[in-house]
Each structure stands twice: as C-alpha cells, then as structure tokens.
N, C-alpha and C positions, 0 to 999 in steps of 0.2 A: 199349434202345440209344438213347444220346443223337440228335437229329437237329438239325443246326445250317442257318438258313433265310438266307437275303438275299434281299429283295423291293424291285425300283425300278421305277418308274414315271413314264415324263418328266409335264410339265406343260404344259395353255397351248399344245399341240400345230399347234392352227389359227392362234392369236395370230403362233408364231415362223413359220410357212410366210409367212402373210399381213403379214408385218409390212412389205414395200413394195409399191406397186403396180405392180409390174414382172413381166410374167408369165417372165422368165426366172430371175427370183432365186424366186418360186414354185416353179417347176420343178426346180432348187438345192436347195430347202430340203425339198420333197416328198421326193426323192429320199435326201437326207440322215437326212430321220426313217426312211426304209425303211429303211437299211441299219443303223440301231444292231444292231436284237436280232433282224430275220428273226423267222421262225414258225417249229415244227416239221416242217415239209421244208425248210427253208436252211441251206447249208453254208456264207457266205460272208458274212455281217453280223460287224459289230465285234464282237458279242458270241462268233459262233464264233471268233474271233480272237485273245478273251482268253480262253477257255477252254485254246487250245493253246496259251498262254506260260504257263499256269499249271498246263499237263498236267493238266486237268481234263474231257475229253475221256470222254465215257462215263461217268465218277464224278461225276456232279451231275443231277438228276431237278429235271424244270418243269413246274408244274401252270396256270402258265400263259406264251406265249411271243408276242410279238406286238403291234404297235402301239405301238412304243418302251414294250413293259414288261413284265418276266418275274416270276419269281417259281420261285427254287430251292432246292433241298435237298441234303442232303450228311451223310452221318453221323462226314465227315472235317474237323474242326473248323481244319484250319492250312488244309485246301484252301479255305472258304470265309471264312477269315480274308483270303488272298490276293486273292479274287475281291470283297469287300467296300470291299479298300483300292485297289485296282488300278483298277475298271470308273467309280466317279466319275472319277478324274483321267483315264482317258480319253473319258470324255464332255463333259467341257470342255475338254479338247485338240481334239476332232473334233468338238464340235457347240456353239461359243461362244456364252455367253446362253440358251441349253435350256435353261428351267427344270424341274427333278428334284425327286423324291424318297424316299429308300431309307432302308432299317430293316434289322439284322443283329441275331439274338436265337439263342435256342435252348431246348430244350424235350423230354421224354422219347420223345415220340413227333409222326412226321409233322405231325399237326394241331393238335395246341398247339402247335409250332412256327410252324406257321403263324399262325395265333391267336393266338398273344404279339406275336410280330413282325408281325402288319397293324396290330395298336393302336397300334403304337409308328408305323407305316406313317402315320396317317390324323395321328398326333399331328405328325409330321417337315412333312404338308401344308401345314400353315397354317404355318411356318417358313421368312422370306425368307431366301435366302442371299445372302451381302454380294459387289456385282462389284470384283474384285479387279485390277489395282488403281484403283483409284479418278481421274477423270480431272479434271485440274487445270484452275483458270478459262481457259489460254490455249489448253487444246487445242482440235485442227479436229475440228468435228463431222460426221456423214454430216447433209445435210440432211433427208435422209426422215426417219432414225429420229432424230438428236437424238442419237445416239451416241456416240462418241469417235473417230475415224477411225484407220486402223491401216493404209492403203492408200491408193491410187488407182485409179482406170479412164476409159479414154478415155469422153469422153461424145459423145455424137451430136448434141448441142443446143449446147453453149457451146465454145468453143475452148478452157478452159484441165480439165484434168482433173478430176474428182467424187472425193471423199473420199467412200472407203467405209468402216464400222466391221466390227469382227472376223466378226460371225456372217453379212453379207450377202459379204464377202470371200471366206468359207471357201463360201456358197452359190455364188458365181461360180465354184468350182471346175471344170474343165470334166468333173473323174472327174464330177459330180454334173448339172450341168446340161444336159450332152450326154450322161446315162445315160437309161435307159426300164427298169429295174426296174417300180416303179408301174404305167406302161401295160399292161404286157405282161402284169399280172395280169389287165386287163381284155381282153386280145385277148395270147392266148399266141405268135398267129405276128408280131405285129405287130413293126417294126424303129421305131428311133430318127429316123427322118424320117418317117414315119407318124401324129407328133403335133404338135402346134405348138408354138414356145418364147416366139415373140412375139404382142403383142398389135398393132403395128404395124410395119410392113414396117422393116429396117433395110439398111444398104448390103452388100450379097453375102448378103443371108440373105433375100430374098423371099421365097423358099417355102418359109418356114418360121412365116410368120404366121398368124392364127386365120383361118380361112377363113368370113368372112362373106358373106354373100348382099349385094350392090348397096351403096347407101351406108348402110345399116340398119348400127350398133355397138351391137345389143344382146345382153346376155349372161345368163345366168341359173347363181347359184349355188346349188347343192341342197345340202341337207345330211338326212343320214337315220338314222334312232337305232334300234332295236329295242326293241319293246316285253315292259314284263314280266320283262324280264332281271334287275333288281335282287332280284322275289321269287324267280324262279328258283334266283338265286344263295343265297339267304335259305335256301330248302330244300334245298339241298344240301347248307349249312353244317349244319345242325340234322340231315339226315342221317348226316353225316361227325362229328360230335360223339359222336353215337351207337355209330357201325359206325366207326371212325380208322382202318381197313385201306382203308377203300374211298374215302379221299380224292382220292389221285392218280387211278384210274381214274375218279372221276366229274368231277373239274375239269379234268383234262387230255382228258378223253374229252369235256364238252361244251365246252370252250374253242375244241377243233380244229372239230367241227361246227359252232358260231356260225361262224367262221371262215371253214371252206368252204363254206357255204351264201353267207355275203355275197359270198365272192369269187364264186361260180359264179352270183348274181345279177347279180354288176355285171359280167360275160361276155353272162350273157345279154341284158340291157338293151342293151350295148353291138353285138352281132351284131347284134340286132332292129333300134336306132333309128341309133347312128352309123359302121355299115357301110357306106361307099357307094362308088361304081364310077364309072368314066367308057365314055366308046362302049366301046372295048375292054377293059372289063373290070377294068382297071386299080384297086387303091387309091385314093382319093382320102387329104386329110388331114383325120386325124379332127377334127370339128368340135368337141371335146371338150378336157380336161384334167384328169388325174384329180387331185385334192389330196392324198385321204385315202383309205384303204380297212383298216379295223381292228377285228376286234372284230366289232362291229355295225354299226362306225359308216362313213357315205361322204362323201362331201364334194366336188364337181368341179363346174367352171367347164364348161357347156356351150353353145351355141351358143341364142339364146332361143325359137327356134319349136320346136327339137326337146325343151325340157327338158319338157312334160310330158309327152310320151311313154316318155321315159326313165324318166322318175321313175316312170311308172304301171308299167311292162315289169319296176322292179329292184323293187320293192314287190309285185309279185304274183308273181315269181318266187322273192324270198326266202322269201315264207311256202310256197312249194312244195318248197325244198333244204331247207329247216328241219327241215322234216314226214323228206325223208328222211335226210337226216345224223343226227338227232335217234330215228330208229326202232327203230334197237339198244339204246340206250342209254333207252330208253322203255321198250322189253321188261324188261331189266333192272333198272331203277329205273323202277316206275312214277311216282314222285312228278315226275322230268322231264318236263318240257312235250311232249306229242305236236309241238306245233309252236310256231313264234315268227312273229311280225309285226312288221312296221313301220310308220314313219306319217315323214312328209318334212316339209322346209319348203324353197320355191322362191322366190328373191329377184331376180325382173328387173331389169336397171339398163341405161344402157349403162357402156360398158367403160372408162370413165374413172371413173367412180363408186371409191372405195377398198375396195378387196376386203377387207380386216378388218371394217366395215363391214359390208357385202354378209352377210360370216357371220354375224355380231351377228343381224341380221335374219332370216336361213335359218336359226339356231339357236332366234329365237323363232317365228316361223313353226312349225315344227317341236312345239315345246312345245304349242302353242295346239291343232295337228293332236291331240295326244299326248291334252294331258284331253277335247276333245270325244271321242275315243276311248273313252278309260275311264270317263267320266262316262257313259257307253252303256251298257259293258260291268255298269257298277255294278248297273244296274237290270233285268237279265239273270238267265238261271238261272244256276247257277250251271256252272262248266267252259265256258261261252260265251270262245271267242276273241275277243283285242281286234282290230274291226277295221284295218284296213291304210287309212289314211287320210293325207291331205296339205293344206295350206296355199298359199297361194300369195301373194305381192304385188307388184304393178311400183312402181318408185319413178320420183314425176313432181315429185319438189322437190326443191332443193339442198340441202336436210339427210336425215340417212337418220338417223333415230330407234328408239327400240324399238319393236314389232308394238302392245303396248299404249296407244305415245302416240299411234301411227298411227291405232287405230282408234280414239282419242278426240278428234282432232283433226280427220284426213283423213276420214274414212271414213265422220261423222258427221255429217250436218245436225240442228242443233236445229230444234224445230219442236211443236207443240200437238200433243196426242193428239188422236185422231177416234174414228170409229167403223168402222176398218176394219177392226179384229182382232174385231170380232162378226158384220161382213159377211162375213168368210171364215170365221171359223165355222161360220156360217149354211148358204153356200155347201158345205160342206167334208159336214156333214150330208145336204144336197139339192141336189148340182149342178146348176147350169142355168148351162151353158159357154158358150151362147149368146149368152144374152145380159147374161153379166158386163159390167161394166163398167170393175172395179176389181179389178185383184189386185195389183197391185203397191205398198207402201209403200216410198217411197225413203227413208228416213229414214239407217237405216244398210244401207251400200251392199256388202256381202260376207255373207254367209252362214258364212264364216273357213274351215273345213274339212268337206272331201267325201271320203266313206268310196268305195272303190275298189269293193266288194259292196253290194249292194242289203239295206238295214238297215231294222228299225220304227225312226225315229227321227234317220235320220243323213242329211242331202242328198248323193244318189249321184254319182258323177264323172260318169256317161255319161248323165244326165239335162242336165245344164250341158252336156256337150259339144252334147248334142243341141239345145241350145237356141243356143248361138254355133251350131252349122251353121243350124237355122232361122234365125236373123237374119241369118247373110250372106248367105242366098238373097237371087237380085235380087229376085225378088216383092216380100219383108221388108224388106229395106234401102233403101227408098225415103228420100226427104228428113227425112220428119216421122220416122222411128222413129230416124235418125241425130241430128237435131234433140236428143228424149228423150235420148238416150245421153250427148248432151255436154252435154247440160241437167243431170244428178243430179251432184248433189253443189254444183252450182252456185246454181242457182235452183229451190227447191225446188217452191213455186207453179207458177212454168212449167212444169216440167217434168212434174205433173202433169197440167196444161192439155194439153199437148200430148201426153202419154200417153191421154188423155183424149178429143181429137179423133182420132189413129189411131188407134186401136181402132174408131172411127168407119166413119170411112174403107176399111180395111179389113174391116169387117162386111158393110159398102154392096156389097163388088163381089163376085160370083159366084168370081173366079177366088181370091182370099186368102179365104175364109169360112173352107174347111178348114184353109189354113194357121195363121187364125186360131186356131180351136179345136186344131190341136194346140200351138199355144204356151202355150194356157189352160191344157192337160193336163198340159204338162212344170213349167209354172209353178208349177201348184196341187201334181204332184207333189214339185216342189224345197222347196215352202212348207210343205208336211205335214207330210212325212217319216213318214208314217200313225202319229199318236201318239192314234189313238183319239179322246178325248174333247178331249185338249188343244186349243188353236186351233192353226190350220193354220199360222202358223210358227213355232211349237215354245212352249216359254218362255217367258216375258216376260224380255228384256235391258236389267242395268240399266245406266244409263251416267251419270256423273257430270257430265255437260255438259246433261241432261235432266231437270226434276221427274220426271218418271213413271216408272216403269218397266213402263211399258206398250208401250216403245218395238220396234218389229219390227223387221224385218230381210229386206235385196230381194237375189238374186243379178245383179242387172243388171250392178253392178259389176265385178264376173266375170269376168260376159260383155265386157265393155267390155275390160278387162285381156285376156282370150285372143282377139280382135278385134283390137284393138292390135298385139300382138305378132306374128299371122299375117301381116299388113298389113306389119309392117316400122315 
C-alpha cells in the first residue's frame, strides 16, 4: 500500500524567540513556537487545528511531534495533499518570518516514504524563502529588527509611539504573551503570574518583573543539547531499513521518551533550584524563564547565582528519566541507548547584554562541553556513556564574541614556556603538597568544561566548586589571594609574584597550613584529572596567539567567574 509522508520543521527557532531584547516579546514568541504543533499529549496547537479542518483526525500517524516539527503519514493521498498545502499558509499567517522547512513525497512503504521525503527534507533546508511582499525604500522600519513595520505600540521611553514589524506584533499578542503553556511544562501547578514577563519594572506591572536580588542585573542563559542522539537516530534508521514494520513504534516510541525525560528533567531542576516561598509559605516569582524545551533541547533565561545549580539538577536528572523512559524500548530494541546525556553551556551577562547573543555563546559553550565529552568518551571502552558535562563564561566586555575568539583573546595571556609542566609532573609522580610551591599556571585561565561524575581524565564540577567554597572562606580570602585573582589575566608576572608570596604566607601560619594543603589537593586534583602518565594538566593546548604548544591550563578563572557571580 502506497504511504504518502509530509515532514516540517521550523528553522532558526532561538534566532526568531530572541530576535529583540525585550523579555516580553521573548515571552510572545516562546509561547507562539509552543503552540504550532504540541507534542503527542496536546489537543490544542495549530497543528490539531488543521488536522480538524481537514478531517484528518485519527487518519494521519506521527513519528515524530514536537518542537515546531512533525513528521506524518497517511495512506490517503487527497488527505495529505490538503495537509501539505493548507499548514505552510498557516504558518505564516500565525507565526510571520518563521523560517520553515517542509517536503511532501510518497513511497511504497512507511519508511521509504519517510526516506524519500527527508532527502528532499534536508535539500528544501538550505532553500531561502523570498519575504513577500518586499518592503519599499520609504517604508518605517521596527528599530530593533530593521524590519518593515506593520503596527505600532505605546512606548515607555519616548512620547511618540514605536513601529513594530509583523512577527514582534503578532508576538505582542496578548493570547501569547500573557499565556504560560511553556512554564507550566516546567512546574505543572504553576499560573501565569508565577513568571516574569519583564526585564524592568513597567508602570502597573511591577510584579511582574525578574526578581533579582539588590542592585546585581545579572543573568545567565543555558542552553542544553543531548548527547549521542544523532547516532542513536543513525541506528534506528539502519534498523528500520531492515525490519520497515517497526519504524513508527521505534521513532515515535523514542521521540516521546527524549521528550519526557527532558520535560521531567526541567520539572525536576525547577522544584529543586527555582522553587521558592516566602514567611508564609507563599510562591514567590520564579527567578527563571523558560525559552525552549524540545526534543532534547532547553534554553531559559535564569537568574545568575542559581544557573548552575540548575543546569547541574536538569543534567543529572535527564540522564536519570532517560535510563527510565528509554527501558522498555531498550528491552525490545536492544540497539537503543540504555540511557542519554547531556552536556550545557552557561552564558552570564547582565541583562542588558542582547540575548540572541547570549545564545550564540550558550550554544558554543555548550559545543566545547560537548567534544571534551566525547573526546573522553573516544578513548574509553567501549559502551562507556558520554559524560554529562557543562561549560561555562561571564561576559566582562562590550562585545560578546564566539567561545573560540573568547578563549583566544580573553582567556589567554601569552607568555614564555617554563618548566612547570615537568614540575607537576614530577609532583604528580611523588607529592610533596607541603611544600609545593607552584601549581598553578595562569596562562590560560579556564580549564572550558567540567564533567558532572568523577571521570580518568575530565576536571569534576564539585572539585571547582569545592575549591570557590575554599577561597571564599575568610581564612583564604584574605587581600593577597584576592590581589592574585584580579591579577590573572592581567599581569601575568605579578600575579605569579603574588601567587607566590601567599602561598607563603599561608604555609608560615598554623591555622591556613591545612587549608593550604587542601587547596593543593583540589588543585592538583582539577589539574590531573588522573591521566596516569600524561602531565598533570592533561594535554598540551595548542593556541595560535602562542609558539608552544606546551601551553597549560589554570581553573582560577572559574573560580574567579563563580565568586563573581555569588557576590553579585
């Protein structure tokens, strides 16, 4: 029996949310990509909506549903004739500027249908679609985006009103902007003043702004991917090639488990870290916002002291729903994954900073988490899960660049090789913690990504943490070690000098000796990451602002960045 497919999938998803820095039109625009296509428990997205104008209700099968993008079948060839021609034109009625892309094919059976029509799918991708109609040299533009303007709206700042264009217009909708879909994935009893819509207090809407602690406007945006999923999908496909009955139950069966496993992490994250109460008991507003939540994938604007505890609570709980959404469908295909992981990336700013931006950075952040991950996992036995690891960076300049130019510019003192990567060697061999002198090389100042589980080879989260809690004991934070801290990256020399005499310092007095020596121990173990014979911090990193590539690597910076943040 013939089976005739349509597959869409919007584009660019973060770009259109983030495309002003207004966290209301965010909120807008969040809420708008939730509602195109729902998942497989929603009755009430545009996509259920054309299904019942085209009484296709029940006659049409989804291997996958979710995240502005499905993927259906039909063996009734007018019915997804209709559903082909019908669901573009309303997606650019209801969601202006989305960029899309959809493929209609057909084929004998279930998965060559699919399989005709994703090639065609991947080809329709790289294909701009022309915006219609085209705006002439005298029209008024939105200032933010450079748009065409199609509106107005009072503004808060200038007397005469702001030209809005079509797709921030349709986000000020107030069905959308004063919706909580999105949220309430992440806290089910939660209501619609329960989250924030502004970034700054506006006149009759005070409490409705992000709730930040004092005069501190720092924010932090996460972004979180799933690791593994592209081979996953790889062996599904090459099972389903094989066995073509067992397509729909094996894509639609791990689609909904990615699914709920992410949602039931980013509940769990949410309980644990932005759950909070007043004397009575009360709600407070969440310090949060969610962006994205699809797939795999997460994306929210959180409040910046509590982002990495979130980010550590939805990453160690996703690989826990994984394990069990994934159990069944394990049993019976064993080639599926017992479990999935993920790995983040955390972009502090404050909240003026341009949140497209922000993601730019939390998405490579994120990447860089991603290969120190699997460049682990590579040299592993094999079946070894990819760690659950994260990234992190505050931004302290007026340009917000990619992670890469970050760490070649920022993050990087040039500076002469020595001989401190044989003196921890040395050390690493035969500690004598006593009376080191030297473990730290500032050179470059992040260590980039810390695996969540204690790894051969990967610098662990709660050895860093443990190391900012030592430094901010009053003992530790004395002058000279704060001195050091605002010294790297600056003046390299000195800040060895003064690295140099406190250690000193603190050796000389009874009551820091021990402190001392366990900083030596968290230090030597952040700098090891027990790679046997290698030197004790890791690799040699090469960087193109440096002859050598002999060049190390100090977690001070880190430490400096979650000090920072704590502080305000």
């Amino acid at each position: 029996m013939t089976t005739y497919a349509y597959l869409f999938e919007a584009k660019s998803i973060q770009s259109y949310i983030l495309a002003t820095n207004r966290l209301k039109e965010i909120v807008g625009a969040s809420e708008l990509v939730e509602s195109l296509t729902g998942s497989f428990d929603t009755q009430d997205a545009l996509l259920d909506h054309a299904l019942k104008a085209i009484d296709g209700e029940g006659k049409i099968q989804f291997s996958r549903k979710g995240g502005a993008t499905f993927y259906a079948f039909s063996d009734d060839a007018g019915l997804m004739d209709k559903l082909a021609t019908l669901w573009p034109l309303l997606v650019r009625q209801y969601a202006p500027d989305l960029e899309f892309a959809d493929a209609h094919d057909y084929a004998e059976t279930l998965y060559d249908a699919f399989d005709k029509t994703h090639k065609l799918l991947l080809q329709n991708r790289n294909r701009q679609t022309a915006r219609l109609p085209q705006a002439g040299p005298f029209a008024i533009r939105n200032r933010r985006t450079g748009e065409p303007a199609v509106g107005y709206r009072p503004s808060q700042k200038a007397a005469q009103d702001e030209p809005v264009d079509a797709a921030t217009y349709r986000k000020l909708n107030k069905k959308f902007f004063q919706s909580h879909q999105l949220p309430k994935r992440f806290a089910e009893d939660s209501g619609k003043d329960d989250w924030p819509t502004l970034l700054t207090p506006e006149k009759g809407q005070e409490g409705k702004s992000f709730p930040f602690i004092g005069e501190s406007r720092t924010i932090a945006l996460i972004h979180a991917d799933g690791n593994g999923l592209g081979q996953a999908l790889l062996n599904l496909k090459k099972h389903a090639n094989k066995n073509q009955a067992d397509y729909l139950t094996l894509f639609a069966g791990f689609s909904k488990a990615v699914t709920k496993a992410t949602q039931q992490a980013a509940q769990n994250a949410t309980e644990k870290v932005l759950l909070q109460t007043d004397d009575q008991g009360h709600r407070k507003l969440y310090p949060a916002r969610p962006i994205v939540l699809g797939g795999d994938d997460l994306t929210i604007i959180v409040r910046a002291d509590l982002a990495l505890e979130f980010t550590r609570h939805f990453l160690e709980a996703f690989a826990k729903y994984s394990r069990e959404e994934l159990e069944a469908l394990h049993e019976k295909f064993p080639f599926v994954p017992e479990q999935l992981t993920a790995c983040a990336g955390i972009a502090y700013a404050k909240s003026s900073q341009p949140f497209y931006l922000l993601h730019g950075l939390a998405e490579g952040l994120c990447k860089r988490a991603k290969k120190h991950a699997k460049d682990w996992a590579k040299n592993q036995k094999p079946g070894v899960h990819i760690p659950s690891t994260l990234s992190f960076h505050r931004i302290t300049t007026a340009m917000v660049d990619e992670y890469e130019d970050i760490l070649d510019w920022e993050l990087t003192v040039p500076g002469k090789p020595n001989s401190l990567c044989q003196t921890l060697h040395d050390r690493a061999q035969k500690p004598d913690l006593g009376k080191s002198d030297e473990l730290v090389d500032f050179r470059i100042q992040t260590l980039q990504a810390y695996a969540l589980e204690e790894t051969d080879g990967l610098p662990w989260l709660d050895k860093l943490i443990a190391l900012r809690d030592l430094l901010d004991d009053e003992d530790m934070a004395r002058g000279p070690a704060r001195q050091v801290l605002g010294l790297v990256g600056q003046d390299l020399e000195q800040a060895k000098s003064r690295y140099k005499r406190w250690r000193e310092v603190m050796g000389s007095n009874e009551k820091t000796q021990s402190k001392l020596k366990e900083f030596n121990e968290i230090l030597l173990s952040l700098l090891s990451g027990k790679l046997g014979n290698d030197l004790p911090y890791g690799k040699p990193i090469a960087n193109k602002h440096i002859e050598t590539v002999q060049t190390r690597a100090t977690p001070l910076g880190d430490v400096i960045t979650l000090l920072s943040i704590a502080r305000g």
